[in-house]
N, C-alpha and C positions, 0 to 999 in steps of 0.2 A: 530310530533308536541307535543311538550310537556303541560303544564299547563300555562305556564308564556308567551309563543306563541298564546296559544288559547285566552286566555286572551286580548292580545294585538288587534289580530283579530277580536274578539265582539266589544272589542275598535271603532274599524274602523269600522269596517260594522252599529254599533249602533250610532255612532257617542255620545256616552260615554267616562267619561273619563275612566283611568284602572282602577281605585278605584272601581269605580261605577261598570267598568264590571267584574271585582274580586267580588264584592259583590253578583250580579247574580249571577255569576258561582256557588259563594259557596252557596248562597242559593238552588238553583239549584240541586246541588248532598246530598244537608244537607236534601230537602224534598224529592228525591227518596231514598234514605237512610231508613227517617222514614216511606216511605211509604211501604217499601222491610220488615222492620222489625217485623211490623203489620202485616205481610200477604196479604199486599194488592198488588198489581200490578202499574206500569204505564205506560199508554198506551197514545203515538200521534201518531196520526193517517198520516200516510203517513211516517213517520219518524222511528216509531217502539215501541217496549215494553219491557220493566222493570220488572223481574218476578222473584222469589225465584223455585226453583226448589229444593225438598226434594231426598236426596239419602238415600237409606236403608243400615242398618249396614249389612258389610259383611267379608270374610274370603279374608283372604291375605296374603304373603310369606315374612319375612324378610329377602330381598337379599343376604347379606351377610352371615347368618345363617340358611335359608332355611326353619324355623321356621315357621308354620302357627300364624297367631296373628288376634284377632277380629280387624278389621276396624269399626269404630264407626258411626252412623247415624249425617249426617250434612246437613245441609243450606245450599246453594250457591245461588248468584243471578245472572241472566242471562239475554241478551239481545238476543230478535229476531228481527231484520231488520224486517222493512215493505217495503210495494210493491213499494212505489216511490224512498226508499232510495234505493235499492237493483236495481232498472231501470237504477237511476240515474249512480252508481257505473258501472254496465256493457255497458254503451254509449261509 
């Protein structure tokens, strides 16, 4: 399912029109976004969690040159399923 699919889908299930459910969506990822970027987490319950995960700088090989070279310390954000979604997925 792509974006312009999901979209359509909130459509229907909200009984919105696509504008409207385009707007949610982007509201939607514009505030776990900000909320990723702060440090803060988010969390629905039942649904699951929104969380930045810090990786330490470290040593790594350039394939082709076999070269050791520093890897640098980065951010990524990360999702963990919660208990109902993860139920729901294995029924």
């Amino acid at each position: 399912m792509n974006k312009t699919e999901l979209i359509v889908a909130i459509a229907e299930k909200t009984e919105l029109s696509k504008k409207d459910a385009e707007k949610a969506l982007k509201a939607f990822t514009e505030v776990v976004e900000e909320q990723l970027k702060s440090g803060e987490k988010v969390q629905m319950v039942g649904f699951g969690t929104f969380e930045v995960s810090t990786r330490p700088e470290r040593e790594g090989r350039n394939p082709q040159t076999g070269e050791t070279m520093t890897i640098a310390a980065s951010r990524t954000p990360k999702f963990k399923a919660g208990k109902a979604l993860k139920d729901a997925v294995n029924e």
